[in-house]
C-alpha positions in Angstrom: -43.3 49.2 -4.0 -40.8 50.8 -6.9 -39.7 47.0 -8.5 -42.1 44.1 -9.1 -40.3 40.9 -10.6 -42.4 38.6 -13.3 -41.7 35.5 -14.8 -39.6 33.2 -12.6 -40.5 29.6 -12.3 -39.3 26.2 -13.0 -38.0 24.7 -16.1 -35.5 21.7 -17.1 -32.3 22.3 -17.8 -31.7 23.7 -21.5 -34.7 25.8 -21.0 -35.8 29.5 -20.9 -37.4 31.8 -19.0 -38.1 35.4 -19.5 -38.2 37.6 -16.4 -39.4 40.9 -16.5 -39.1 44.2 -14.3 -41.7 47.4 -14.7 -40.9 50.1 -12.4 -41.7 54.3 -12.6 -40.6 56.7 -15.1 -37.9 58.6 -12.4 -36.6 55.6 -11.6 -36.0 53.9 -15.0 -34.6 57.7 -16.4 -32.4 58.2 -13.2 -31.0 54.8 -12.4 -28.6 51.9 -13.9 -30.7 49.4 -13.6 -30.2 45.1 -13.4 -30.7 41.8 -12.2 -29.3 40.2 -9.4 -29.5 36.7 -7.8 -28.6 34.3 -5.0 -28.7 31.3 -4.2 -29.2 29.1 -1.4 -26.2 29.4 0.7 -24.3 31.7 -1.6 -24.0 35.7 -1.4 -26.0 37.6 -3.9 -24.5 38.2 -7.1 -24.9 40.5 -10.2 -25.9 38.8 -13.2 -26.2 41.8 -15.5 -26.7 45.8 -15.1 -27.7 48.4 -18.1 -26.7 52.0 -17.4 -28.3 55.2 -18.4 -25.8 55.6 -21.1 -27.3 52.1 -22.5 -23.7 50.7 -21.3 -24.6 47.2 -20.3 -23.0 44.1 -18.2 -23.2 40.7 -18.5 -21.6 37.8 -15.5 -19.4 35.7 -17.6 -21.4 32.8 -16.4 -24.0 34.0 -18.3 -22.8 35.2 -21.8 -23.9 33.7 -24.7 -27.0 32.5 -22.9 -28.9 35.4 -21.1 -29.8 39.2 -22.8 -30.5 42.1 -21.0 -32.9 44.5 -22.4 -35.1 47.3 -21.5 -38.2 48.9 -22.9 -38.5 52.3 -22.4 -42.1 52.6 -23.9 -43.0 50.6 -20.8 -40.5 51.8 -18.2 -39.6 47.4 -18.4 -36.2 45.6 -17.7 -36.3 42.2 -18.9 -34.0 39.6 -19.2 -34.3 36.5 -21.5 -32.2 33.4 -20.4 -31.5 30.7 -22.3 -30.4 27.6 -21.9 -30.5 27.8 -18.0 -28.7 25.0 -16.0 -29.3 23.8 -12.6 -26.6 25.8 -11.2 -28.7 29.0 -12.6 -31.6 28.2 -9.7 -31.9 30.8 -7.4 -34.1 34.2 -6.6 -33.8 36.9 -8.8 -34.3 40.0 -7.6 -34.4 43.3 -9.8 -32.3 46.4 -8.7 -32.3 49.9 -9.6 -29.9 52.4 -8.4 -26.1 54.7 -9.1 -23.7 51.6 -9.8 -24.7 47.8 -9.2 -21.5 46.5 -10.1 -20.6 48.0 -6.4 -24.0 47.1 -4.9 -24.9 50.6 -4.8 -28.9 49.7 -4.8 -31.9 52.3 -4.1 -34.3 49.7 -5.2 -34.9 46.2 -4.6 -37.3 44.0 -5.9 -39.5 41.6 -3.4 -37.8 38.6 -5.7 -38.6 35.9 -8.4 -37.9 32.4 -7.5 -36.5 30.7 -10.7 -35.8 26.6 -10.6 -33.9 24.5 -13.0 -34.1 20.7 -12.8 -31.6 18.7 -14.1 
């Protein structure tokens, strides 16, 4: 197992959670890495993606409210989210691989259930 997703879990809305992503030293060197989610009935989406170059995306439904970081003391993607709404409830699965933006995943996390009441 190369990803292993921490921190989901369930929270009002206006909320935060922090989720959190170790994973191996070739992997986080070699790989763009992110987070995506889905939700129950809906396809799998990204929500936001760093590169190697430190180049980093954010899903316009989440600007403003969610920050991608990683920690490469720890070989650690995390992302913060902040006030998280309802329609923010779904798994969250970390991905590492050449170009998530076109779902070009090596690595897939087993998934982080995250759950926002109204």
């Amino acid at each position: 197992v190369q990803l292993v997703e921490s921190g989901g879990g369930f929270v009002q809305a206006g909320g935060s959670l922090r989720l959190s992503c170790p994973t191996s030293e070739s992997i986080f060197s070699s790989s763009t890495m992110g987070w995506f989610r889905q939700a129950p009935g809906k396809e799998r989406e990204l929500v936001a993606a760093i590169s190697r170059d430190g180049t980093t995306y954010l899903a316009a439904s989440t600007k403003g409210r969610f920050i991608l970081s990683n920690d490469s003391n720890v070989k650690t993607l995390h992302l913060e989210m902040y006030y998280l709404k309802p329609d923010d409830t779904a798994i969250y699965y970390c991905a590492a691989g050449r170009d998530l933006v076109t779902f070009d995943v090596d690595y897939w996390g087993q998934g982080t259930q995250v759950t926002v009441s109204a």
